[in-house]
FITILO-298329 format. One record per residue: y, z, x of N, C-alpha, C in turn. Coordinates in steps of 0.2 Angstrom, whole numbers, plus 5000, padded with zeros to 4 digits. Layout:
BEGIN
YZXYZXYZX
...
***
This chain:
BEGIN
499450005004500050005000500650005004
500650045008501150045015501249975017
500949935021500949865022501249835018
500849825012501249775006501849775004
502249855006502749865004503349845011
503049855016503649825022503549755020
502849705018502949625017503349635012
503549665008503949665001504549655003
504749705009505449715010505749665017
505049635019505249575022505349535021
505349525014505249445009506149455007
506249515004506849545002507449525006
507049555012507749555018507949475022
507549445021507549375021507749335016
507749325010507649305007508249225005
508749225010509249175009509149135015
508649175017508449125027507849115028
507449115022506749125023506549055026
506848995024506548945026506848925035
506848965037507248985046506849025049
506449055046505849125046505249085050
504949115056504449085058503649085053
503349025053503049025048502249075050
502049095054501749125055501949185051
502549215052502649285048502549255041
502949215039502949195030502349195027
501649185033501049185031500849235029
500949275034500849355036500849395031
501549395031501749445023501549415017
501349385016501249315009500649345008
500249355014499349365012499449435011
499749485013499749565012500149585005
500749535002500749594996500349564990
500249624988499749634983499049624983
498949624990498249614994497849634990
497649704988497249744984497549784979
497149764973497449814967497349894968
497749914968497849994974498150024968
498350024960498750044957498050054948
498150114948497850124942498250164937
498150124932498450164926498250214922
498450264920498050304915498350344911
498350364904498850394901498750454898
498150514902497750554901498450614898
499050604904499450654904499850644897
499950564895500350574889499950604884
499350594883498950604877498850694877
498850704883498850784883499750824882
499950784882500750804879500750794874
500550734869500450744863500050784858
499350794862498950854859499450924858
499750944864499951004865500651024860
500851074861501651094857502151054858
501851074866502751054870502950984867
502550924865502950884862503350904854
503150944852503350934846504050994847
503951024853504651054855505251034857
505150964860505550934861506250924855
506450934855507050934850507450874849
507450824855507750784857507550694854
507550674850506650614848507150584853
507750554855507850494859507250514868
507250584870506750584875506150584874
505750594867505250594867505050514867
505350464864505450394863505450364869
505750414875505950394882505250384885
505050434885504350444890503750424885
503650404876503350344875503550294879
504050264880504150184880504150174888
504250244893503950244903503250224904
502750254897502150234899502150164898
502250134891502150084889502350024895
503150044897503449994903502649994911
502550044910502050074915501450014915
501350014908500449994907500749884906
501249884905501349824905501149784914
501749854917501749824924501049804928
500749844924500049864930499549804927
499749764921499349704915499549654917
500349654920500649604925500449604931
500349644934499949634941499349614940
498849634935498149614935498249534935
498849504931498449434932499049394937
499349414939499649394946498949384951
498749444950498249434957497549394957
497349384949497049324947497249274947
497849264945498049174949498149174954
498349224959498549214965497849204967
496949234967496549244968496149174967
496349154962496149064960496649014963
497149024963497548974969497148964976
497149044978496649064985496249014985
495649004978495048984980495048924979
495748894975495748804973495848784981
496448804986496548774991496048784994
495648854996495048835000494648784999
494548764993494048734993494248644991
494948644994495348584995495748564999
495548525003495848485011496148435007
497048455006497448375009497548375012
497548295016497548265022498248245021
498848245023499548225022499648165027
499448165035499548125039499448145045
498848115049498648115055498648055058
498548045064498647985066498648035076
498147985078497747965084497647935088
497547915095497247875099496447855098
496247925098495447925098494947955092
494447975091494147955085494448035079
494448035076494648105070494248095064
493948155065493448185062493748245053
493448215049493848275043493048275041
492948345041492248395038492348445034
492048425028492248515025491548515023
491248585021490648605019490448595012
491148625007491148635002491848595001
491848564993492548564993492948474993
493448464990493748404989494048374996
494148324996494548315002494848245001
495748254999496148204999496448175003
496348105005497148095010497448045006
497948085006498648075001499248015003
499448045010499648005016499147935018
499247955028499047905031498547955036
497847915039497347945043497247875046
497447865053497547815059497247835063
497047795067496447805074496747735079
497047725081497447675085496947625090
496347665091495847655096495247695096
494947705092494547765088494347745084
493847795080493347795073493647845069
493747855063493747885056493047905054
493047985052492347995049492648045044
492448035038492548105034492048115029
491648165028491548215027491448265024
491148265019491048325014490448315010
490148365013489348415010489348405001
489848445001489848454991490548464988
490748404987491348404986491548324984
492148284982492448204983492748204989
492648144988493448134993493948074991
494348064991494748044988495348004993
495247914993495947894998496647864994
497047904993497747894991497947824990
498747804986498647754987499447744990
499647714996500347714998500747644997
500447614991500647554989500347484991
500547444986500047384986500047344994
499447344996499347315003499447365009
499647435009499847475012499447535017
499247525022498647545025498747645023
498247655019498047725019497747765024
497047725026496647745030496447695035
496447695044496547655050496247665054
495747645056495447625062495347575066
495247565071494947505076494347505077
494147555077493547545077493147565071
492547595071492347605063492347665057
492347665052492747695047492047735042
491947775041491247825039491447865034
491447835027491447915022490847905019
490647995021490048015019489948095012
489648075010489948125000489048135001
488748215002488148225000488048224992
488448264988488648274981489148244980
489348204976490248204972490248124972
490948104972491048044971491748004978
491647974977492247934983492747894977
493147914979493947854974494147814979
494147764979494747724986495347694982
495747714979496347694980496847654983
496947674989497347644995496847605000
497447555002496947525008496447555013
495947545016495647555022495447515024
495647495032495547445035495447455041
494847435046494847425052494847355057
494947375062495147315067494447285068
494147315072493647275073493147315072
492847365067492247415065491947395058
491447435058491147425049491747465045
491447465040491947525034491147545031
490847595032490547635028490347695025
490147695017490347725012489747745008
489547815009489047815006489047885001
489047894996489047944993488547954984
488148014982487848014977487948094973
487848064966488148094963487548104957
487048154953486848144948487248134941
487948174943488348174935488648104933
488948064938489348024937488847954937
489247904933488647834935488747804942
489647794942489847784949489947844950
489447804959489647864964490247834969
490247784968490847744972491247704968
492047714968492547704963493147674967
493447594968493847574971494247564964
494947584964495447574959496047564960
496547544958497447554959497347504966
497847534972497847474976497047484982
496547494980495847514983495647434986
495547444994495547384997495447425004
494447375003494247395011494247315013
494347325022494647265024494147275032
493947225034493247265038493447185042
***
């Protein structure tokens, strides 16, 4: 709780410079607040107030209405938190289990492998003098499209998407110089396991 609370007040004390802020720390404190649900609600104390005299000795109703409506604000916060950190916790696992590829670009071969998991390239993946190989166990893959005739995916040498599960989109160009383009991918759910659409154009 300690932690979460300096990442808190480091988000705060930055917060007009954050994008000047070295991105290591922005990471840092992003993964620590609200790391762990550290915060339990319970309203044993009001309902024992209520049992008791002492509320009804209160002479006052606007403060007895006060410390109704503390807990209530209480039990909201703590129903806010819970699903903050369920979204936060489903964001967590959508990124993990999804590689965009925004732009790389190489002399020599690049390799993209994920175990589990989608893998986009949205951009451009260039090999100048090199092979392309991507990759994914259980998961798609998917090559963007950066317009009609416009190389998405490059090599000079040979070009390998490989889909144990899932399906391949091509989209965007892919072309090499002088290599194969090979694509092999299987899928029980879908009929195609291999889908060229929009500006999708292998050039071999």
């Amino acid at each position: 709780m300690r932690q979460e609370r300096k990442s808190a007040e480091y988000f705060l004390n930055n917060r007009l410079t954050l994008s000047k802020c070295p991105a290591d720390s922005v990471n840092y404190h992003t993964g620590e607040i609200f790391a762990e649900l550290s915060i339990t609600m319970t309203q044993d104390a009001l309902e024992l107030l209520k049992m008791s005299s002492l509320f009804q000795k209160i002479g006052d109703n606007e403060t007895s209405m006060k410390i109704i409506r503390a807990y209530d604000s209480c039990e909201n916060a703590v129903s806010n938190l819970k699903n903050h950190i369920a979204t936060r916790d489903e964001m967590i696992d959508r990124s993990i289990n999804e590689s965009n590829v925004r732009r790389i670009a190489a002399k020599g071969n690049i390799d993209i492998t994920t175990k589990a998991g989608d893998i986009e390239v949205i951009k451009t993946v260039i090999s100048d003098d090199g092979n392309v190989k991507v990759t994914s166990d259980y998961g798609n893959v998917g090559i963007g499209s950066n317009g009609a005739d416009v190389r998405t995916v490059y090599a000079k040498g040979d070009i390998d998407v490989h889909v144990t599960e899932g399906v391949i989109k091509v989209q965007g160009k892919t072309e090499t110089a002088k290599g194969n383009i090979t694509m092999d991918a299987h899928n029980e759910k879908d009929v195609q396991n291999i889908v060229i659409n929009q500006d999708g154009k292998l050039v071999s």
